[in-house]
C-alpha positions as a Markdown table, in Angstrom:
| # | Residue | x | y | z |
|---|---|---|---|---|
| 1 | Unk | 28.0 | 1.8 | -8.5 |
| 2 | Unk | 25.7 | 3.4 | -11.2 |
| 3 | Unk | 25.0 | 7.5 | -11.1 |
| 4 | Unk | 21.1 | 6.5 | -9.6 |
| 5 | Unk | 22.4 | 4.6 | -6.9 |
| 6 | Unk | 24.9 | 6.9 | -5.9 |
| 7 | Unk | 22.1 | 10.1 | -5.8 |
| 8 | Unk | 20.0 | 7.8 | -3.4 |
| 9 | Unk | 23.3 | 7.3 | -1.2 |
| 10 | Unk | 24.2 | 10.6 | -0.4 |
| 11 | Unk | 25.2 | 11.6 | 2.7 |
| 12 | Unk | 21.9 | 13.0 | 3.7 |
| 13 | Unk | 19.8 | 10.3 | 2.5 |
| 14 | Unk | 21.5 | 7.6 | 4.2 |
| 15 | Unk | 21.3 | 9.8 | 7.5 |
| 16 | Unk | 17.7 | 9.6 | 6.6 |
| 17 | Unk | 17.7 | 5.8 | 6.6 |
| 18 | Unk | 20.0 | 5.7 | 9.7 |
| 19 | Unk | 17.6 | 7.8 | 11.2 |
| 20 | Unk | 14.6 | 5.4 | 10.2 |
| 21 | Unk | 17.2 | 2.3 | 11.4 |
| 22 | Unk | 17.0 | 4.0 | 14.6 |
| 23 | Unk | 13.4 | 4.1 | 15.6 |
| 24 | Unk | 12.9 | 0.0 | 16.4 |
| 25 | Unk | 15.7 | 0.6 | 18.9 |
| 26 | Unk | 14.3 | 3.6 | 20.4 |
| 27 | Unk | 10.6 | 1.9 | 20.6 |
| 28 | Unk | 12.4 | -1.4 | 21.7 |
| 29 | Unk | 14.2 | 1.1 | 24.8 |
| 30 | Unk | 10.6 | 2.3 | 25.9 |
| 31 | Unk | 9.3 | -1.1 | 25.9 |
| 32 | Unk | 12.2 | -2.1 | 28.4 |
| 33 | Unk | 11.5 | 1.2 | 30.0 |
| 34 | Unk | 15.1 | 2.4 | 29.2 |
| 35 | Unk | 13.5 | 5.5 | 28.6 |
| 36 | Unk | 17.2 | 7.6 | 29.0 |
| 37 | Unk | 18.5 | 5.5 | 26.5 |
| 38 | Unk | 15.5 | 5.9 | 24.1 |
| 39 | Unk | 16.2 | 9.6 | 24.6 |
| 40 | Unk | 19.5 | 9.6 | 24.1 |
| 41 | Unk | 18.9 | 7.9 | 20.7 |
| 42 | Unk | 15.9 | 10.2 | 20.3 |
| 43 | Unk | 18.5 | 13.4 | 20.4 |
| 44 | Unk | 20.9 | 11.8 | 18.0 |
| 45 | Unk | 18.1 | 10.9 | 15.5 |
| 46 | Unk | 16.9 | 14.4 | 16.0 |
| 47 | Unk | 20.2 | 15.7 | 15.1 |
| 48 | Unk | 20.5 | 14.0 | 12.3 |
| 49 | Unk | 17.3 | 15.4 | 10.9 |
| 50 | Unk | 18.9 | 18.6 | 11.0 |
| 51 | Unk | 22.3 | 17.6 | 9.3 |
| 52 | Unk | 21.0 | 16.0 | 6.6 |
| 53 | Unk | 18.8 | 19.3 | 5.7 |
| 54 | Unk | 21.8 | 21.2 | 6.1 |
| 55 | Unk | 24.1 | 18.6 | 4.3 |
| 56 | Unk | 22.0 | 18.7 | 1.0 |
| 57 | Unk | 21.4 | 22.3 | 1.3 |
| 58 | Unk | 25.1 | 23.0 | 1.6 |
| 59 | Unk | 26.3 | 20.2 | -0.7 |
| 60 | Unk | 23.9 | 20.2 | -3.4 |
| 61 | Unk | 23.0 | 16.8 | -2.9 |
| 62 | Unk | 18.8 | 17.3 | -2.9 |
| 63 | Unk | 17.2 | 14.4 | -4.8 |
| 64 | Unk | 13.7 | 13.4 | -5.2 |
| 65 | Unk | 14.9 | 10.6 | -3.2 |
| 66 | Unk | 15.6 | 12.5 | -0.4 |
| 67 | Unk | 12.6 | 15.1 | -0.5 |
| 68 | Unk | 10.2 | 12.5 | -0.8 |
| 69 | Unk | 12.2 | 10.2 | 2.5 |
| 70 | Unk | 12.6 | 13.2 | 4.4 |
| 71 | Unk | 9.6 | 14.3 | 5.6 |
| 72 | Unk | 8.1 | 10.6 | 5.9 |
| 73 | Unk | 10.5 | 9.5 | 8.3 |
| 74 | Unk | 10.1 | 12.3 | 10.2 |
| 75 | Unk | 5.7 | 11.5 | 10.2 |
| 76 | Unk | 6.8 | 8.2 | 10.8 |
| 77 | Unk | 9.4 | 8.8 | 13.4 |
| 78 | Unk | 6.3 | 11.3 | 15.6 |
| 79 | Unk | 3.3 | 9.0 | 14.8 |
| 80 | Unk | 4.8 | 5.8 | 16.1 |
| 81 | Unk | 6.8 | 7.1 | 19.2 |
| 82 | Unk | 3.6 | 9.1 | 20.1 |
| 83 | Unk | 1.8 | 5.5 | 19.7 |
| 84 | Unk | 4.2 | 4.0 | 21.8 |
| 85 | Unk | 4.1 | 6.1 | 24.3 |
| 86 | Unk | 0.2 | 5.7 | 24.9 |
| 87 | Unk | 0.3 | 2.1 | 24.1 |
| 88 | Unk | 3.5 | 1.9 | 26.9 |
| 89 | Unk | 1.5 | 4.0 | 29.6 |
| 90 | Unk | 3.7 | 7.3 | 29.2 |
| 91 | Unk | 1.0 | 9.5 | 27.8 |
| 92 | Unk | -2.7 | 9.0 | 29.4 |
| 93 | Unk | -5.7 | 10.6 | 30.5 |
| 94 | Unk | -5.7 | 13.9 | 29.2 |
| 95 | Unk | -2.4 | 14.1 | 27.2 |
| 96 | Unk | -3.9 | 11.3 | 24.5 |
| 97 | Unk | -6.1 | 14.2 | 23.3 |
| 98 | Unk | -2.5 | 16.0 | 21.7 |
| 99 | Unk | -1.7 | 12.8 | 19.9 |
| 100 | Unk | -5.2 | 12.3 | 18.3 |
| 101 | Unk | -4.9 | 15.7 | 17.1 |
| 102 | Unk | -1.0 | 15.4 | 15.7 |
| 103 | Unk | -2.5 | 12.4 | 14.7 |
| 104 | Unk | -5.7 | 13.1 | 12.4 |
| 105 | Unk | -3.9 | 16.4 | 11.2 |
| 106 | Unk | -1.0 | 13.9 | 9.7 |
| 107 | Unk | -3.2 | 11.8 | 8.3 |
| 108 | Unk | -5.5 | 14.6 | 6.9 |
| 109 | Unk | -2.6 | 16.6 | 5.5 |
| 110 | Unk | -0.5 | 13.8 | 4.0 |
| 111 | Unk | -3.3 | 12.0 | 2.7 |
């Protein structure tokens, strides 16, 4: 395996990418309304956002790989749950107002 490969497939990137691998089966759950099991995956993708800080804190491993993943996945991860959860009925009425503001704010920051 060459040295560039090997930086992008640290430890804490590919709990990045598992974390990303994660979020069609968590949408899929709150589609079939499976919602404990979307939470249940929810708390392990969550935890692995904080171990793969810690991980390339603690191991040296930060590569521009991994600071540019990082905090995509994690827009990613809140923008399309938050869209899935007004397109699936869970958030409605008065709570859409929260996600159009996370919403516009990602969008205005990021972009």
């Amino acid at each position: 395996m060459d040295n560039d490969l090997k930086n992008i497939l640290n430890i804490p990137n590919t709990l990045t990418l598992a974390r990303l691998a994660l979020l069609p089966i968590i949408i899929l759950c709150l589609y079939l309304e499976a919602a404990w099991v979307g939470l249940a995956l929810y708390t392990i993708a969550a935890l692995t956002d904080f171990l793969d800080g810690y991980l390339a804190r603690k191991m040296d491993l930060i590569t521009p790989f991994g600071t540019f993943l990082d905090p995509i996945s994690d827009k990613v991860f809140v923008s399309l749950l938050l869209i899935v959860m007004v397109d699936t009925g869970q958030l409605s009425g008065v709570f859409i107002l929260p996600v159009l503001i996370i919403l516009t704010r990602e969008f205005l920051i990021s972009g």
